[in-house]
C-alpha positions in Angstrom: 111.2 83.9 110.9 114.2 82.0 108.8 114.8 83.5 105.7 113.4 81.0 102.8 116.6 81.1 100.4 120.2 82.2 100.7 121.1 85.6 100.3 121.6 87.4 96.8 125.2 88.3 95.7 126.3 91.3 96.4 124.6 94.7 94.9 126.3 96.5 92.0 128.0 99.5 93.4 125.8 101.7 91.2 122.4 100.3 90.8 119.5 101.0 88.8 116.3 102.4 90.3 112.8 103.4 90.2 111.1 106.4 91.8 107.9 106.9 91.9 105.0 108.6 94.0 103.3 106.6 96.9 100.4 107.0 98.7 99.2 105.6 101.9 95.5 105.4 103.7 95.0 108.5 101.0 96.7 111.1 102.9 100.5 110.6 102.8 102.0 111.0 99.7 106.0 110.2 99.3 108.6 109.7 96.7 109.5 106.2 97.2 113.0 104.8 95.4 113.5 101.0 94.6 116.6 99.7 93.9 117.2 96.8 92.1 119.9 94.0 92.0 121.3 92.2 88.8 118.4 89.8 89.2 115.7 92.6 88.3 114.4 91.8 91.8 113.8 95.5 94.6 117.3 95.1 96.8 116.5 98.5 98.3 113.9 100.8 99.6 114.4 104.9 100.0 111.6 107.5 100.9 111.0 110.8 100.7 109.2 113.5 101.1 108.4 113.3 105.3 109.0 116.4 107.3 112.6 115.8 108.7 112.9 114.9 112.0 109.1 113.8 112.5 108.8 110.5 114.3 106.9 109.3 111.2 110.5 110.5 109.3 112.3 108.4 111.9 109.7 105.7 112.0 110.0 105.4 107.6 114.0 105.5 107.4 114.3 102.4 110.0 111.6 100.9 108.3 113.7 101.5 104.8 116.8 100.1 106.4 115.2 97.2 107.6 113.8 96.3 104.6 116.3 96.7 102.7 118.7 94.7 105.1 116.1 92.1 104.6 116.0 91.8 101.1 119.8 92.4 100.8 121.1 90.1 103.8 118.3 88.1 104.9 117.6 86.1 102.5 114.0 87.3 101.4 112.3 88.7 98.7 109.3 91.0 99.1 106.8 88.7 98.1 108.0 86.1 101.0 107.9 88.9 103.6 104.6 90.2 102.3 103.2 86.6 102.3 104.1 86.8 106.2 102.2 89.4 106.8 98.7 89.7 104.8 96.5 87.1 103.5 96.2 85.9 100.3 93.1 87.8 99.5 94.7 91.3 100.5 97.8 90.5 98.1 95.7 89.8 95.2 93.4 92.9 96.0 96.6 95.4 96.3 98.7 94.0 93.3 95.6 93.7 91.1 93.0 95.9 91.8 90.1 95.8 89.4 90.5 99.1 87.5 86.5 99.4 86.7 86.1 99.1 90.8 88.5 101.0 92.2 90.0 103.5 90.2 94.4 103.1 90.9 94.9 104.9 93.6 91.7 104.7 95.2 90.4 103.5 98.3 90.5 99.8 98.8 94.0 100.0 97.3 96.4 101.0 100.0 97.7 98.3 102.6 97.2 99.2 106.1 100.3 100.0 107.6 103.4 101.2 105.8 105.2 98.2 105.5 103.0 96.5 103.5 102.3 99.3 101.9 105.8 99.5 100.7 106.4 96.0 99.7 103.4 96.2 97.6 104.9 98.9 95.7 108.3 96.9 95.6 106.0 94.0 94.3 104.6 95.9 91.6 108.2 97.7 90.8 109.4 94.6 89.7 106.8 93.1 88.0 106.6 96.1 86.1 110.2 96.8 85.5 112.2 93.7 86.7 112.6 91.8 83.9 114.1 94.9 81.8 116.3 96.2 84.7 117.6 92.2 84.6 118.5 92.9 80.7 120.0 96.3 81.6 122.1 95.1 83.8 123.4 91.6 81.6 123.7 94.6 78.4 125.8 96.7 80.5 128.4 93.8 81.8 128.7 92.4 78.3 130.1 96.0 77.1 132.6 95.9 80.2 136.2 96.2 79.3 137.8 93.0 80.6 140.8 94.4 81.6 143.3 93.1 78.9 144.9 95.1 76.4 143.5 95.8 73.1 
């Protein structure tokens, strides 16, 4: 897999976030944190909420890790990694599931394995809030002393 365009700058060293609740094949339910770079795009990926030391706790943090490395390093964005792995149709069904169908949160919603799972949820972070974590972030460095005297 090549990544499909060069690697964002560099994360803020304090970054905005979103946490919310997750839920996967109906039965796991975690606190899942996105972080987001200047760009308003998901940077990171934290969970929460797994009995420590399970191998499903072990399994999650790599999987958070390498995600993140991925959308940090690698070049991608969770769409493009998404795209890799689920077709068209199963994107469209779990970023726009039809409310008077499937009720949000329902079956039919949840990706099959937890990595799709997650970038679905990274997908619908930024859609949801990426274009006002963008203006955060551009409101925040105009106030930033410049470092001259006043």
């Amino acid at each position: 897999m090549t990544p499909l365009a060069a690697a964002p700058a560099g994360l803020p060293p304090r970054r905005l976030n979103l946490t919310s609740v997750i839920t996967w094949l109906e039965r796991h339910e975690w606190l899942a944190t996105i972080g987001f770079g200047r760009d308003g795009h998901a940077r990171e990926v934290f969970l929460q909420g797994i009995k420590t030391g399970t191998d499903l706790d072990e399994t999650a943090a790599d999987l958070c890790i390498l995600l993140s490395y991925l959308l940090q390093e690698g070049g991608f964005d969770a769409g493009a990694l998404l795209r890799k792995l689920a077709t068209p149709d199963e994107i469209q069904r779990w970023l726009n599931p039809d409310a008077a169908v499937v009720p949000i949160g329902g079956p039919g919603q949840y990706a099959p394995s937890l990595v799709r799972q997650l970038l679905v949820h990274l997908l619908l972070g930024e859609r949801e809030r990426g274009e006002t974590i963008a203006m955060a972030y551009a409101s925040a460095d105009r106030r930033k002393p410049t470092g001259g005297k006043t």
